[in-house]
N, C-alpha and C positions, 0 to 999 in steps of 0.2 A: 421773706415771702410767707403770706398762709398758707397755711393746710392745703384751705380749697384750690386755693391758685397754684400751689404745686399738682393737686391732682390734674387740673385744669389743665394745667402746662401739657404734662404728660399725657394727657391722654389726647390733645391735638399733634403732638408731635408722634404719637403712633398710628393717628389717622393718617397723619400725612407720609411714615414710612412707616408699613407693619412690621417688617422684616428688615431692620438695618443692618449692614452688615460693614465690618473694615476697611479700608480701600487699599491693604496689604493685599499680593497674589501669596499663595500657600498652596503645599498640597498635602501637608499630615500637619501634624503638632510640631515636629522636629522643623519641616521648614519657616511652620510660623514663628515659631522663636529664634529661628537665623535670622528671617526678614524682619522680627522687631528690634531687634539690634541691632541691625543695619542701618535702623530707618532713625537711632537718635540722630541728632541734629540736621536731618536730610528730611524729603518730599518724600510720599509713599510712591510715585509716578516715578521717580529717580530710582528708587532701591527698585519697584519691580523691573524696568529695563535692565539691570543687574542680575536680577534671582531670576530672571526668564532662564537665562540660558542656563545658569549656576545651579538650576533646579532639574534640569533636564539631564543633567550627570551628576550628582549628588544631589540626592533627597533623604540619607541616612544619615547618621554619624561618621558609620564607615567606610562609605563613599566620597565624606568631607574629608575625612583623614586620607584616604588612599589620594585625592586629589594634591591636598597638600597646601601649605601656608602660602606659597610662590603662584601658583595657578589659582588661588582665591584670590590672592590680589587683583591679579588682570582681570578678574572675572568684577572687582567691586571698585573698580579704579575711579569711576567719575562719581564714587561714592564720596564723602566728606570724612576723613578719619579714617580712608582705608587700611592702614597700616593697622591701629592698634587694633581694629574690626576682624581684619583677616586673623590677626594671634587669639583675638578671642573667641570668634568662628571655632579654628582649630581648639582650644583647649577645652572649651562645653564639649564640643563632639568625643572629646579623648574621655572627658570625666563623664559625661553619659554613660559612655559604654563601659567602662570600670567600677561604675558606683550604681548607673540603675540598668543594665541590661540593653543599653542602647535606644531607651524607652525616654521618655520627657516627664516627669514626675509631675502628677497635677496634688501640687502644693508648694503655695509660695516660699515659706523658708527654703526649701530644698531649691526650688528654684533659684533663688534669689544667690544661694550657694556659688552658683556656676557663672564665669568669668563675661563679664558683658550685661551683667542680668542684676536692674534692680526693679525697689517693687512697682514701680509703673510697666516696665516688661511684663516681670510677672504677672499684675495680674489683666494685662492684655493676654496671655497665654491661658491662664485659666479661663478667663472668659471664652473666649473664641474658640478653643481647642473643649472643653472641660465644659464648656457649660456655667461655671459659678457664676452668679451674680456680682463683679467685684466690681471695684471702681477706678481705671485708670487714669486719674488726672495729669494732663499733659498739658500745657499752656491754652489751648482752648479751652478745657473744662474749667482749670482756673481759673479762665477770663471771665468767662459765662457764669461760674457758680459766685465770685463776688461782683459782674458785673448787674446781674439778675435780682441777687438777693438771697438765691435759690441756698445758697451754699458758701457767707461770704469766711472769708479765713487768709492768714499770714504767708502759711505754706502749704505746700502740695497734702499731707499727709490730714493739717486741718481739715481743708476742705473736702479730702476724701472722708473722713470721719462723719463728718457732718452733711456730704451726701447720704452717706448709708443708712443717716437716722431722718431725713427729709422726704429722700423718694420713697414714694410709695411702694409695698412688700412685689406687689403684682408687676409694676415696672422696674425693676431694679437689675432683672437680665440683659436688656437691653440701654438701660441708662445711660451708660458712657459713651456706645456709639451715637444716640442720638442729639448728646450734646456736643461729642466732638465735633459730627457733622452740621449740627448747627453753626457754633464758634468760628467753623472752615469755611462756610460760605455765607452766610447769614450775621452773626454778632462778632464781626471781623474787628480785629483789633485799632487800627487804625479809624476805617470810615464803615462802622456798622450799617447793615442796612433797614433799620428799624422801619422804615417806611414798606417793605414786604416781609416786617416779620410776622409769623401768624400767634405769638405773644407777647406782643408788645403791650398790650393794653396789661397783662397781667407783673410785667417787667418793672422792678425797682430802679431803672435805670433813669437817671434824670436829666441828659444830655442827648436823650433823643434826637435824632434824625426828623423829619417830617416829610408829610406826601408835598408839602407844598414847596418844601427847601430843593432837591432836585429837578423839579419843574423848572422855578425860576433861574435857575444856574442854567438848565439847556436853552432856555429860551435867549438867554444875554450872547450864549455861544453863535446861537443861528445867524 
């Protein structure tokens, strides 16, 4: 994509949400990094029915450990990988409290340290928690950043690179949630819906949807 068309992009996509925000629930940093580990290979809508109540009596480290390995299970059971989740739940909470004071370090190596935690956790934790402008690519942002043009790349860490030097200095806080939320309901993998995209006109993508291909399809149904 050019320049202008990345500005463009972005600055439609902050008209349209100023303030985007995760669709993890959390209530400090400590629990947004339980709920982002939870939330590999699972729904953000799944891990919070989980972390509602999980959150209500543990929201420390020390309250994760006094709960224990056995009572996080039940707590994340219709979770996906509950087993290895619950041991890694417990061993960050353990290494927390013995290496940073029970505190969640806002910096990714250190992050990335702890058991459950790589750098797309991390830098969902920096952002959300910390403020950095970082860039977590998770299967929407890679779809959207080589489907678009915006950011195209092999792997995850490409395309993160090559967001950081694309988005604009001024958009870059917000970048990842609004392309995540894009990619999740909008530039969906399967059956995009380019026909109410609001950049589509600026989108390198060449397999387009149209306003006219849905119409026709409803009408054969009637």
């Amino acid at each position: 994509m050019k320049k202008a068309d990345i500005a463009a992009m972005f600055d439609r996509l902050a008209a349209a949400s100023p303030n985007p925000r995760g669709e993890l629930d959390y209530i400090n940093p400590y629990t947004l990094l339980v709920a982002v580990v939870l939330s590999a290979q699972a729904t953000d809508v799944g891990v919070n029915k989980a972390t509602g109540p999980l959150f209500k009596i543990a929201d420390t480290p020390r309250k994760m450990l006094a709960l224990g390995e056995a009572r996080v299970k039940d707590f994340i059971k219709t979770i996906g990988l509950f087993n290895t989740k619950a041991k890694n739940v417990i061993a960050l909470s353990r290494l927390l409290i013995e290496n940073h004071g029970g505190e969640v370090p806002a910096d990714r190596e250190l992050l990335q340290s702890l058991p459950g935690v790589g750098r797309k956790t991390a830098n969902v934790v920096l952002n959300i928690a910390f403020g950095q402008p970082t860039m977590a690519v998770d299967t929407h942002i890679f779809r959207v950043g080589n489907r678009t043009g915006l950011a195209p790349g092999k792997t995850p860490l490409e395309v993160e690179h090559k967001l950081e030097k694309a988005v604009p200095k001024e958009r870059r806080l917000h970048a990842h949630h609004w392309l995540i939320l894009h990619g999740r309901y909008i530039c969906k993998a399967r059956k995009p819906e380019c026909q109410v995209c609001i950049i589509a006109d600026l989108c390198g993508y060449k397999a387009k949807t149209t306003l006219e291909a849905p119409v026709k399809r409803a009408a054969k149904k009637s």
